[in-house]
Legacy VTK file of the C-alpha trace (Angstrom):
# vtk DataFile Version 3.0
C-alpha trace
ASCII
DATASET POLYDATA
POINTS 79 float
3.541 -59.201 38.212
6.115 -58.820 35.444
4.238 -61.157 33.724
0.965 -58.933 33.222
2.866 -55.604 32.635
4.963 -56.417 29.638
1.460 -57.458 27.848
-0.357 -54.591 28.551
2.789 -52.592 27.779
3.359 -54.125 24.553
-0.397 -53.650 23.688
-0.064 -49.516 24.614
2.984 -49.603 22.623
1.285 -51.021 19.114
-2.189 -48.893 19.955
-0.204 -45.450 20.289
2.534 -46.092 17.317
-0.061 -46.648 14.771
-2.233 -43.292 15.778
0.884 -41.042 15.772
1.392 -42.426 12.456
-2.251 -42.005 11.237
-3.023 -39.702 8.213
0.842 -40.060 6.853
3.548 -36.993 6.171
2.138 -33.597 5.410
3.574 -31.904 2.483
2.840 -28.238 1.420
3.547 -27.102 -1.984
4.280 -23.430 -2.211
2.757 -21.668 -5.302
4.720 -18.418 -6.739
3.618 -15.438 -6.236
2.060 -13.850 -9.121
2.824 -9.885 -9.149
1.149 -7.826 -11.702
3.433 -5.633 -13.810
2.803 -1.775 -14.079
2.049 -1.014 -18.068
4.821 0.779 -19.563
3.115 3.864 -20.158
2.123 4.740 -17.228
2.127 8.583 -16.707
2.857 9.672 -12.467
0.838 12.241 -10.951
3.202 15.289 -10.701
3.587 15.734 -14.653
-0.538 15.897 -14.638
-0.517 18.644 -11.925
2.592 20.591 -13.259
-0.089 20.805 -16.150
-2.709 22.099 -13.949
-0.777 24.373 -12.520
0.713 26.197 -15.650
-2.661 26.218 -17.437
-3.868 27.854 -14.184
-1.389 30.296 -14.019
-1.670 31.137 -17.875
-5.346 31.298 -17.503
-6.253 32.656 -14.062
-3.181 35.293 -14.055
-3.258 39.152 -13.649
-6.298 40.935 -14.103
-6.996 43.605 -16.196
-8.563 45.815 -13.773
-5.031 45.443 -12.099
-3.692 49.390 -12.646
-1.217 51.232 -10.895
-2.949 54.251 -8.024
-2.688 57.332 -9.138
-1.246 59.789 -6.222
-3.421 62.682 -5.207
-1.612 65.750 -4.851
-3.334 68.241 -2.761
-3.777 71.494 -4.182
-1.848 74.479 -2.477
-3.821 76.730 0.227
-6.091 73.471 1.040
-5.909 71.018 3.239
LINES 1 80
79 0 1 2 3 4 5 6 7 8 9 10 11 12 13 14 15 16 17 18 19 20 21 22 23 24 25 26 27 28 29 30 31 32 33 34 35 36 37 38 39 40 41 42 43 44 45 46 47 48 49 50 51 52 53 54 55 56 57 58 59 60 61 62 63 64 65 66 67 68 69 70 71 72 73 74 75 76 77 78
């Protein structure tokens, strides 16, 4: 019995070694990452809109139908 085992054994042995071997190592190369730089004159957002708002304020402010009540005063004897 010992004589048919250690053939097929040896046979299972050489079969599986050479699949798990198949294809060779895998190596991945990482690439750099590539981030795009802001331009230097870039300009934020609040600057643009403390704009707006001045020229808003200059331009939409007080009217000039804006002018102070003048009080009645009733007249003595009437009411």
């Amino acid at each position: 019995m010992k004589n048919l085992i250690a053939p097929i054994l040896a046979a299972t042995i050489a079969l599986s070694a050479s699949t798990a071997f198949a294809g060779g190592p895998v190596i991945i190369a990482e690439e750099p990452e590539v981030v795009a730089e802001a331009p230097a004159s870039s300009v934020g957002i609040l600057p643009l809109l403390l704009v707006g708002v001045v020229l808003c304020v200059a331009l939409c402010g007080g009217s000039s139908n804006d002018r102070p009540r003048e009080e009645v005063i009733p007249l003595p004897g009437k009411d």
